[in-house]
PDB file of N, CA, C, O and CB in Angstrom:
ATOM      1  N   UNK A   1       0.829  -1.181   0.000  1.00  0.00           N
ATOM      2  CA  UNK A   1       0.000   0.000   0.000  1.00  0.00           C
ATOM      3  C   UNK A   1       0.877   1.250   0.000  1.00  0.00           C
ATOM      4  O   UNK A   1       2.062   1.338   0.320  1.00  0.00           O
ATOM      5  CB  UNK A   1      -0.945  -0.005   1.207  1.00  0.00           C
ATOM      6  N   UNK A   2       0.116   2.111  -0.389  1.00  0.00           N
ATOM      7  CA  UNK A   2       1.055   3.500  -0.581  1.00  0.00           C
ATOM      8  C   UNK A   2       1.242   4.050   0.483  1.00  0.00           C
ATOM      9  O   UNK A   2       0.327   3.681   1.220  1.00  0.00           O
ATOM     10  CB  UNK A   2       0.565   4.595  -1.415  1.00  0.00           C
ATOM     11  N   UNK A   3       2.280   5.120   1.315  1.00  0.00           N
ATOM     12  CA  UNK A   3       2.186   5.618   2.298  1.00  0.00           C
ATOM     13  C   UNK A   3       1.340   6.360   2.769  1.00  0.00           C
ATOM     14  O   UNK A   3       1.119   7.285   1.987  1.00  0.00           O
ATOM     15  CB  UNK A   3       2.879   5.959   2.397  1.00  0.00           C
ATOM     16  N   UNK A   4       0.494   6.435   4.063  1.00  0.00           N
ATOM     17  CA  UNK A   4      -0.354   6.995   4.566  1.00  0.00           C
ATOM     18  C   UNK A   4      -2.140   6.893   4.081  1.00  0.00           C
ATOM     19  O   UNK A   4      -3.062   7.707   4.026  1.00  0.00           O
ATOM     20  CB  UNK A   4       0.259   8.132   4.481  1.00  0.00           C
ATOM     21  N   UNK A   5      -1.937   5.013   3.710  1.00  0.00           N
ATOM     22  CA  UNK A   5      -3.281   4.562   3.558  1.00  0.00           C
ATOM     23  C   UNK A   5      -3.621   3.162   4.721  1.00  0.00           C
ATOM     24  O   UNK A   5      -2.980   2.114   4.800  1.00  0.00           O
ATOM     25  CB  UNK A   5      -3.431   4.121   1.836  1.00  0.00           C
ATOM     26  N   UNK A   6      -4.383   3.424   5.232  1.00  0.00           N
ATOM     27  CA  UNK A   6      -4.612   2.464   6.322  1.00  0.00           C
ATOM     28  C   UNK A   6      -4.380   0.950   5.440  1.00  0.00           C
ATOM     29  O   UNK A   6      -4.853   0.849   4.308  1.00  0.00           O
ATOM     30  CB  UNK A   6      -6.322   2.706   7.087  1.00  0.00           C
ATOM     31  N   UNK A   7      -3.774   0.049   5.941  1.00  0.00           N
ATOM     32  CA  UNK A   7      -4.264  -1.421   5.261  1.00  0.00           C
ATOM     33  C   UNK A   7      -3.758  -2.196   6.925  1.00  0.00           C
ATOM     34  O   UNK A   7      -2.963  -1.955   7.833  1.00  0.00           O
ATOM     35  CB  UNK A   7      -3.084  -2.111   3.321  1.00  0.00           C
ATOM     36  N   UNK A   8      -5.025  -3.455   6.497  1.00  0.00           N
ATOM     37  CA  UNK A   8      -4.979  -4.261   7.690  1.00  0.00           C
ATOM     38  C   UNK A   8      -4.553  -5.449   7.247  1.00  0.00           C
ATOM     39  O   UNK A   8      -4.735  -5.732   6.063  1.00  0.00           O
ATOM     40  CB  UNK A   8      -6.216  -4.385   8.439  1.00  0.00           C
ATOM     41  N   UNK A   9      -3.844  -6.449   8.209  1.00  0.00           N
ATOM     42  CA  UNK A   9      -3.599  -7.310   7.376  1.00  0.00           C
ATOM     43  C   UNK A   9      -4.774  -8.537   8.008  1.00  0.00           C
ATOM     44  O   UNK A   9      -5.234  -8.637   9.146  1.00  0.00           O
ATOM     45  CB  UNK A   9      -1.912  -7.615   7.325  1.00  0.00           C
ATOM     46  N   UNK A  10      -5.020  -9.366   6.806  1.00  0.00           N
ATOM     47  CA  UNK A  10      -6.170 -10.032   6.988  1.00  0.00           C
ATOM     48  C   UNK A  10      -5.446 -12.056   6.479  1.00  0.00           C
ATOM     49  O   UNK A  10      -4.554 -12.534   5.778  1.00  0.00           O
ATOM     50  CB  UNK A  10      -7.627  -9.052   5.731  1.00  0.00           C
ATOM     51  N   UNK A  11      -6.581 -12.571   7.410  1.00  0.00           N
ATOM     52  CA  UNK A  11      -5.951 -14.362   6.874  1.00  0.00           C
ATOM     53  C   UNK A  11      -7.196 -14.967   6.733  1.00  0.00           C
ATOM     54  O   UNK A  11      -8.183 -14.281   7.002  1.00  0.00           O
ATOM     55  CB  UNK A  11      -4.879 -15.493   8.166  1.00  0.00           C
ATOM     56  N   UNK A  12      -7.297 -15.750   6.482  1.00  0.00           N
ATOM     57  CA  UNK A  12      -8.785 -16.833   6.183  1.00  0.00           C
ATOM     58  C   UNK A  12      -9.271 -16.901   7.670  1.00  0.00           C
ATOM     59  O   UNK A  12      -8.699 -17.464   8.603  1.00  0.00           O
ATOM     60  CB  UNK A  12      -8.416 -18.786   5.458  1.00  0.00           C
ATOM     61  N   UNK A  13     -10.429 -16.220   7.689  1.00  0.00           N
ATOM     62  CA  UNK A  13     -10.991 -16.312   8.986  1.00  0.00           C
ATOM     63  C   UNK A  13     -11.145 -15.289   9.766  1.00  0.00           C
ATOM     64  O   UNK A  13     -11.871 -15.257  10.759  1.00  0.00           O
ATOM     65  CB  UNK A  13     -10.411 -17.057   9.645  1.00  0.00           C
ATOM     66  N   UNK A  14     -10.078 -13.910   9.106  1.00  0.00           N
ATOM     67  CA  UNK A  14     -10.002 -12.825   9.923  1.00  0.00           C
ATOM     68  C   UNK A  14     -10.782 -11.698   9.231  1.00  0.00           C
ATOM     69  O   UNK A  14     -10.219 -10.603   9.246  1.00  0.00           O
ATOM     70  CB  UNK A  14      -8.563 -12.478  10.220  1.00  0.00           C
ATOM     71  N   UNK A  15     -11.724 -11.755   8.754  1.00  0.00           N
ATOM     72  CA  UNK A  15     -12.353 -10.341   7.756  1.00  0.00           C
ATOM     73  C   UNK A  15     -13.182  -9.329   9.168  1.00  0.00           C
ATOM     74  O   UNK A  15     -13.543  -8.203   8.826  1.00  0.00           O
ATOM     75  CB  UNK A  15     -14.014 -11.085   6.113  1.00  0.00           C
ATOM     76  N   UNK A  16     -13.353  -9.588  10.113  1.00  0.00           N
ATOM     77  CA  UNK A  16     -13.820  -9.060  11.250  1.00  0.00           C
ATOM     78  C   UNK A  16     -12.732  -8.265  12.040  1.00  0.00           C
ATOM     79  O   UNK A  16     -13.013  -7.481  12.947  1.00  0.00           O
ATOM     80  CB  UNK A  16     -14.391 -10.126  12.019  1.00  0.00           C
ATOM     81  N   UNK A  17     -11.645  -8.498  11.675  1.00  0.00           N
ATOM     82  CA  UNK A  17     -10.110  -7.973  12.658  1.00  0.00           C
ATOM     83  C   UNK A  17      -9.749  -7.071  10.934  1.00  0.00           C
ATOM     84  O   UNK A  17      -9.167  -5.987  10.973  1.00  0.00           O
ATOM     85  CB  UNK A  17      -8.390  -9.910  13.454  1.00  0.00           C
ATOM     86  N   UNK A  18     -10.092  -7.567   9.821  1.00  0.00           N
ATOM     87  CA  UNK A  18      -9.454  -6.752   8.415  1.00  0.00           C
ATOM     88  C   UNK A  18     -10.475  -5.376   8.679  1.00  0.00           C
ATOM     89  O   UNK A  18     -10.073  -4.265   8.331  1.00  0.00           O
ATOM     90  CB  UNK A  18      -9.793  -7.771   6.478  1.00  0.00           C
ATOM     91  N   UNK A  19     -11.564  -5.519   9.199  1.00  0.00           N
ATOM     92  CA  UNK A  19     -12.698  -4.495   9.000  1.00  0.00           C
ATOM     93  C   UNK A  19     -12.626  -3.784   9.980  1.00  0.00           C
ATOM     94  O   UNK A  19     -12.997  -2.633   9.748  1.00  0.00           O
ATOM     95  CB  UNK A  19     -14.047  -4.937   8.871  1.00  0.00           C
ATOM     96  N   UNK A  20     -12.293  -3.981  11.027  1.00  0.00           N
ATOM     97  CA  UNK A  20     -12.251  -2.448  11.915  1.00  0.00           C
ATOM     98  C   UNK A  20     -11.664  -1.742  11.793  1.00  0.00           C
ATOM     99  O   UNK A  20     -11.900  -0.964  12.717  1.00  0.00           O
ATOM    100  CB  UNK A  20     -12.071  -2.266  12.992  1.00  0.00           C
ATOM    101  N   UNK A  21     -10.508  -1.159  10.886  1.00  0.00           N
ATOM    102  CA  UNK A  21      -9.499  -0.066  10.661  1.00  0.00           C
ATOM    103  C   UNK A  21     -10.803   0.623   9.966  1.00  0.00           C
ATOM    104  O   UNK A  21     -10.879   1.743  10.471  1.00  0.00           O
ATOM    105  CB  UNK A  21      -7.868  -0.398   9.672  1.00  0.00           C
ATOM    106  N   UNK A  22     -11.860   0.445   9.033  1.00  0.00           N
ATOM    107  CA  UNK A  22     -12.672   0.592   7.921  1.00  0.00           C
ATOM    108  C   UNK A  22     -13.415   1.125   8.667  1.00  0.00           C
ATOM    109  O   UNK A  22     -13.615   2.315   8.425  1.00  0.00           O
ATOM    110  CB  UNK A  22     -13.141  -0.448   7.075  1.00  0.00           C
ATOM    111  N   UNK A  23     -14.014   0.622   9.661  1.00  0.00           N
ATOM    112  CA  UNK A  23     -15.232   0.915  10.378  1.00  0.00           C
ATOM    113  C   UNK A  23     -14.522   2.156  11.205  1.00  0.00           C
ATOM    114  O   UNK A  23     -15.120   3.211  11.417  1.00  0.00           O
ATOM    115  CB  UNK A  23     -15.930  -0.473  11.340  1.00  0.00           C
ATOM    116  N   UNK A  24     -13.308   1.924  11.601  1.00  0.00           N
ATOM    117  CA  UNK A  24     -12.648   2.998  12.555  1.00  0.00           C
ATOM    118  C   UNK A  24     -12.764   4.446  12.077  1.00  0.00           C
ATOM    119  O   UNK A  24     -13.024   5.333  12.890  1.00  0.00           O
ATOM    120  CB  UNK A  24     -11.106   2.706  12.725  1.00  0.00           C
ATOM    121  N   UNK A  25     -12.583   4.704  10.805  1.00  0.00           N
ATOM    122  CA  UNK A  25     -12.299   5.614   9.474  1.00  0.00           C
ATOM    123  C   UNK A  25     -13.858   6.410   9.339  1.00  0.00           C
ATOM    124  O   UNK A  25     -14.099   7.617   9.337  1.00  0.00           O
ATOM    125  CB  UNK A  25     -11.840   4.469   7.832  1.00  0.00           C
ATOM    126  N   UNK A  26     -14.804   5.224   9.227  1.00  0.00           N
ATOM    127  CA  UNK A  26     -16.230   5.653   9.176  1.00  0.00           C
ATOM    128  C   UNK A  26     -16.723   6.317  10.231  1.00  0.00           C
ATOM    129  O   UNK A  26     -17.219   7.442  10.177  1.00  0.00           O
ATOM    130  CB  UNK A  26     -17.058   4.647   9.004  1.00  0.00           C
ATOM    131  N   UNK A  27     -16.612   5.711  11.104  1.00  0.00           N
ATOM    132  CA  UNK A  27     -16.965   5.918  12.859  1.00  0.00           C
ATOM    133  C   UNK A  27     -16.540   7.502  12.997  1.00  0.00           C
ATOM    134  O   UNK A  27     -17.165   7.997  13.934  1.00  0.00           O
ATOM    135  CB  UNK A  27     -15.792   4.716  14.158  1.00  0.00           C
ATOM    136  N   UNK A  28     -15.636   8.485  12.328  1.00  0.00           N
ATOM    137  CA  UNK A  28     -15.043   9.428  12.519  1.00  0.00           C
ATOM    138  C   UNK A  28     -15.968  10.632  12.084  1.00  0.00           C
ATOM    139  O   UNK A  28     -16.027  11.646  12.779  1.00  0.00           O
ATOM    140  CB  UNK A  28     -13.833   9.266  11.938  1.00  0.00           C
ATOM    141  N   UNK A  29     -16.644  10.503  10.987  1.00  0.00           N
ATOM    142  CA  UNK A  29     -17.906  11.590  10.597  1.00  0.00           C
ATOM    143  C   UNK A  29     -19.366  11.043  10.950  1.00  0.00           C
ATOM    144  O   UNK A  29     -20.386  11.731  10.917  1.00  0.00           O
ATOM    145  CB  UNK A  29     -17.932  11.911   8.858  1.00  0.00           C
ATOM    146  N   UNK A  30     -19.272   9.264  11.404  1.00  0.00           N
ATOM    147  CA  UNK A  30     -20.939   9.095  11.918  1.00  0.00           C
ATOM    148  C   UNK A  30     -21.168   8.826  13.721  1.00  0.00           C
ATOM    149  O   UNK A  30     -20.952   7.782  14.336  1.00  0.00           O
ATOM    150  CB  UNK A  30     -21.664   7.461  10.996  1.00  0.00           C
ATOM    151  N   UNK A  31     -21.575   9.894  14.163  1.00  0.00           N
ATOM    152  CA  UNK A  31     -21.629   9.900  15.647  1.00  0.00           C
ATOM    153  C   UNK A  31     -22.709   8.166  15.710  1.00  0.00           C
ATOM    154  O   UNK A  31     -22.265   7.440  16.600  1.00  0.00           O
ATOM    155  CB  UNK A  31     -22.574  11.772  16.399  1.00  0.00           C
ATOM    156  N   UNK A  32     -23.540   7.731  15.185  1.00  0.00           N
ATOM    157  CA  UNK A  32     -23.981   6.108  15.205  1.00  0.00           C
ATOM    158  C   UNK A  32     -23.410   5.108  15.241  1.00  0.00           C
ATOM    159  O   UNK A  32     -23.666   4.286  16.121  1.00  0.00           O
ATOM    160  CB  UNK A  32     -24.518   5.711  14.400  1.00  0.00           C
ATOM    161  N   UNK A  33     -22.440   4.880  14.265  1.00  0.00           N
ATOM    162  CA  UNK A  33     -21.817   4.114  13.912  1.00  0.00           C
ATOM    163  C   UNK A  33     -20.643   4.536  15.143  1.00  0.00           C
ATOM    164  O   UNK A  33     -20.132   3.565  15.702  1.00  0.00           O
ATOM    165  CB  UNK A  33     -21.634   4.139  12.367  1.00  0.00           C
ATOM    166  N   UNK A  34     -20.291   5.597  15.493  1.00  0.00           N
ATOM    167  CA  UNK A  34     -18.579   5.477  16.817  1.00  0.00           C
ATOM    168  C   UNK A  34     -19.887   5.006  18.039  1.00  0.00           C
ATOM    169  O   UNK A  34     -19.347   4.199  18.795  1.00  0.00           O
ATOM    170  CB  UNK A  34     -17.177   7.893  17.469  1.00  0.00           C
ATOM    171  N   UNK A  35     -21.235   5.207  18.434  1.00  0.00           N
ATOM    172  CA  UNK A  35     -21.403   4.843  19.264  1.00  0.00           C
ATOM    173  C   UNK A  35     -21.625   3.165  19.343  1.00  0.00           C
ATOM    174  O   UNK A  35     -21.494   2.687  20.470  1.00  0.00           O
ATOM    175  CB  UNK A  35     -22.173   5.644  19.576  1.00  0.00           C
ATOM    176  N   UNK A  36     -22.011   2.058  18.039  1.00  0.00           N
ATOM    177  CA  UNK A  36     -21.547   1.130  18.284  1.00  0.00           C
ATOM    178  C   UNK A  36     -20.291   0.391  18.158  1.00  0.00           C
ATOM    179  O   UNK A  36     -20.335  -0.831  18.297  1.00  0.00           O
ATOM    180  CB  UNK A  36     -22.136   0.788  18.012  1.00  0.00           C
ATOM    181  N   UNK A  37     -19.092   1.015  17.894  1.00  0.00           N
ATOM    182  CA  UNK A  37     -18.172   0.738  17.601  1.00  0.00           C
ATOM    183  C   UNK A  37     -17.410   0.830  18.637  1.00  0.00           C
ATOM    184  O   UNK A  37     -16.485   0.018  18.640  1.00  0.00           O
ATOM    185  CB  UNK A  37     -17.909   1.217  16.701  1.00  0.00           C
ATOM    186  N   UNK A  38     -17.492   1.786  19.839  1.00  0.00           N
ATOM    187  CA  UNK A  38     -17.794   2.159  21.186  1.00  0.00           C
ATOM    188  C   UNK A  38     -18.015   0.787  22.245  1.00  0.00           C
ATOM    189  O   UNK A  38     -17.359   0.369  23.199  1.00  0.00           O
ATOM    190  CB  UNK A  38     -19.153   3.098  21.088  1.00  0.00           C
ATOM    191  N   UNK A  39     -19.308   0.310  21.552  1.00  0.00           N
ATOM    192  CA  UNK A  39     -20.503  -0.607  22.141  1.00  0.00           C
ATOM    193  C   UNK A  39     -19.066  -2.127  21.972  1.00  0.00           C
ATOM    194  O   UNK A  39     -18.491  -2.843  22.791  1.00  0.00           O
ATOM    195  CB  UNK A  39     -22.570  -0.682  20.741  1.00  0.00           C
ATOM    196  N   UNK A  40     -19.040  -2.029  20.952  1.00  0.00           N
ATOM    197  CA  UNK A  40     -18.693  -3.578  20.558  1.00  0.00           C
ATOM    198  C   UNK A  40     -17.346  -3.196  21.096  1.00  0.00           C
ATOM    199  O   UNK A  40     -17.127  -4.160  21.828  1.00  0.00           O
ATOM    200  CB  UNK A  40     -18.825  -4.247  18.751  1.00  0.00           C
ATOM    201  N   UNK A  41     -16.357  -2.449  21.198  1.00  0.00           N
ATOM    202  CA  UNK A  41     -14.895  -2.397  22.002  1.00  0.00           C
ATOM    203  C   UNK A  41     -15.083  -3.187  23.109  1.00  0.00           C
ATOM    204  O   UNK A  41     -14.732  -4.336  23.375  1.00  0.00           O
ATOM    205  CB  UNK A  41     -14.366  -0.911  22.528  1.00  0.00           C
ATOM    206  N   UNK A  42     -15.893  -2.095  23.882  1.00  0.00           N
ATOM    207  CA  UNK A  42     -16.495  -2.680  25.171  1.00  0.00           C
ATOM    208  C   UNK A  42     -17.051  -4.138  25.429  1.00  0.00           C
ATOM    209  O   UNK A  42     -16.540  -4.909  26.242  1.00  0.00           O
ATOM    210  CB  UNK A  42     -17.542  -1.897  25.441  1.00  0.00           C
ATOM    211  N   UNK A  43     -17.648  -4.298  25.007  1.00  0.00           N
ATOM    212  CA  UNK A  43     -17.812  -5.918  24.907  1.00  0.00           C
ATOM    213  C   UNK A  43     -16.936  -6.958  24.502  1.00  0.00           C
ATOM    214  O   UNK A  43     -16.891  -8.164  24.746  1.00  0.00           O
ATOM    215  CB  UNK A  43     -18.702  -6.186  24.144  1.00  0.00           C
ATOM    216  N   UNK A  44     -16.268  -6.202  23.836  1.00  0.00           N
ATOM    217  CA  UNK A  44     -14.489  -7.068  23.471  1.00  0.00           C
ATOM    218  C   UNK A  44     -13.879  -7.089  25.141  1.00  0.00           C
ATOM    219  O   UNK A  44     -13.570  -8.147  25.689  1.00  0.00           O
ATOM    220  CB  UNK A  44     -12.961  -5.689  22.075  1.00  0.00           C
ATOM    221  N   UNK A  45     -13.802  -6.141  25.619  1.00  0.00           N
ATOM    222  CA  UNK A  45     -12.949  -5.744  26.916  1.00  0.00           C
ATOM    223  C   UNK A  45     -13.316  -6.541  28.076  1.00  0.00           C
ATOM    224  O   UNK A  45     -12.554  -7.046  28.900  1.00  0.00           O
ATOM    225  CB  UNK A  45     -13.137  -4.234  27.337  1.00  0.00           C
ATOM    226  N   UNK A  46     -15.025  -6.601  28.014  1.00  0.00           N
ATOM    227  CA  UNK A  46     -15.336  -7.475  28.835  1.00  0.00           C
ATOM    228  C   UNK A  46     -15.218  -8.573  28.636  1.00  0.00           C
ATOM    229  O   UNK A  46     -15.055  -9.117  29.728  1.00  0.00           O
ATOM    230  CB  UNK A  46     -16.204  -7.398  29.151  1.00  0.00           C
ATOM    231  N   UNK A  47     -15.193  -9.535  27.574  1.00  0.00           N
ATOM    232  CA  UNK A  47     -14.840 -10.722  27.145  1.00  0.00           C
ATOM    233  C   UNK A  47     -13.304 -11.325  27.541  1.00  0.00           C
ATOM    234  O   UNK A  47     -12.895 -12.486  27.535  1.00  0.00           O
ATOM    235  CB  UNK A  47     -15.046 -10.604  25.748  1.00  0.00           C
ATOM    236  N   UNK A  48     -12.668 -10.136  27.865  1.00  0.00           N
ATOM    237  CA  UNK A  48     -11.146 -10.342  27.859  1.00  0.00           C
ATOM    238  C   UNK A  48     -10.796 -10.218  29.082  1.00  0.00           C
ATOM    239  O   UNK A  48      -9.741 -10.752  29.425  1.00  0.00           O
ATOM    240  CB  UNK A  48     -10.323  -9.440  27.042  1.00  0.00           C
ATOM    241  N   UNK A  49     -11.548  -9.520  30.007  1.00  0.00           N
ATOM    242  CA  UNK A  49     -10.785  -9.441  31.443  1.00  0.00           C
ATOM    243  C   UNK A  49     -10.657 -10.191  31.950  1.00  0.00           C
ATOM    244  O   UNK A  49      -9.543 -10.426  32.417  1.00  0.00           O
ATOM    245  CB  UNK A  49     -11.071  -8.872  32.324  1.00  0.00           C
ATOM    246  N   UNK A  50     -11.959 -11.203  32.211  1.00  0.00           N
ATOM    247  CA  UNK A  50     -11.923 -12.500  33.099  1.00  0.00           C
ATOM    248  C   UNK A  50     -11.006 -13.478  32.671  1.00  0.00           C
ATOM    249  O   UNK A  50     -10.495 -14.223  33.507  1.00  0.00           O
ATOM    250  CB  UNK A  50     -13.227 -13.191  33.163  1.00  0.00           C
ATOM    251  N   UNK A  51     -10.647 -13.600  31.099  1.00  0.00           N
ATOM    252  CA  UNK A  51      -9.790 -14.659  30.442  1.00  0.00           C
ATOM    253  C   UNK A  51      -8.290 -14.314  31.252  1.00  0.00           C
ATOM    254  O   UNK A  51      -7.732 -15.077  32.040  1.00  0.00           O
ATOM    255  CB  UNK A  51      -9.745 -14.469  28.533  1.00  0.00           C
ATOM    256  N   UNK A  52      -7.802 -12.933  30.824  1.00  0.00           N
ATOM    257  CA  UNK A  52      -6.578 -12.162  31.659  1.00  0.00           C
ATOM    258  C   UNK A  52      -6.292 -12.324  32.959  1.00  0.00           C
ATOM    259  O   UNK A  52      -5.215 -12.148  33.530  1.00  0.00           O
ATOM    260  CB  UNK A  52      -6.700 -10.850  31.675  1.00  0.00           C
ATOM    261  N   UNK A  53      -7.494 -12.725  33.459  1.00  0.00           N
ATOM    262  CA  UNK A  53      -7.206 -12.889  35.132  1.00  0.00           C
ATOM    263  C   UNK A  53      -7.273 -14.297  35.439  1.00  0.00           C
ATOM    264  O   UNK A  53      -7.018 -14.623  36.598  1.00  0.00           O
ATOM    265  CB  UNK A  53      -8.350 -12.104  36.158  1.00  0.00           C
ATOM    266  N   UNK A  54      -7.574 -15.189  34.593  1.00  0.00           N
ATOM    267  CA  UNK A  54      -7.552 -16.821  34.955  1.00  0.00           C
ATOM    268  C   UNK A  54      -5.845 -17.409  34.520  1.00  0.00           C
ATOM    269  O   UNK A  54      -5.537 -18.589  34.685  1.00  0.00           O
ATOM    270  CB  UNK A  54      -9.001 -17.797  33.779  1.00  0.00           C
TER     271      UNK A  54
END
C-alpha cells in the first residue's frame, strides 16, 4: 500500500479484525456508527478481562 493509507492485514478467517481499521475511518464523521463501535470495544474488553485474570 502506498504511504499513509490504512491497510490491515487479513488471513482466512479474519475479515472481522481486516474491518475495523474501515469501520474505525467511518466511525469518525458518523456519531452512530462510533457509538456502536464504542458498544462492541467494550464488549471485546469485557470478554477479555476475566480470560486475563484466569
Amino acid at each position: 500500500m502506498p504511504a499513509g493509507i490504512p491497510a490491515a492485514p487479513s488471513r482466512s478467517g479474519g475479515a472481522r479484525n481486516a474491518g475495523l481499521p474501515a469501520v474505525r475511518m467511518l466511525a469518525a464523521s458518523d456519531e452512530g456508527l462510533r457509538g456502536r463501535l464504542d458498544a462492541f470495544q467494550e464488549s471485546l474488553r469485557d470478554q477479555a478481562t476475566p480470560r486475563a485474570r484466569s
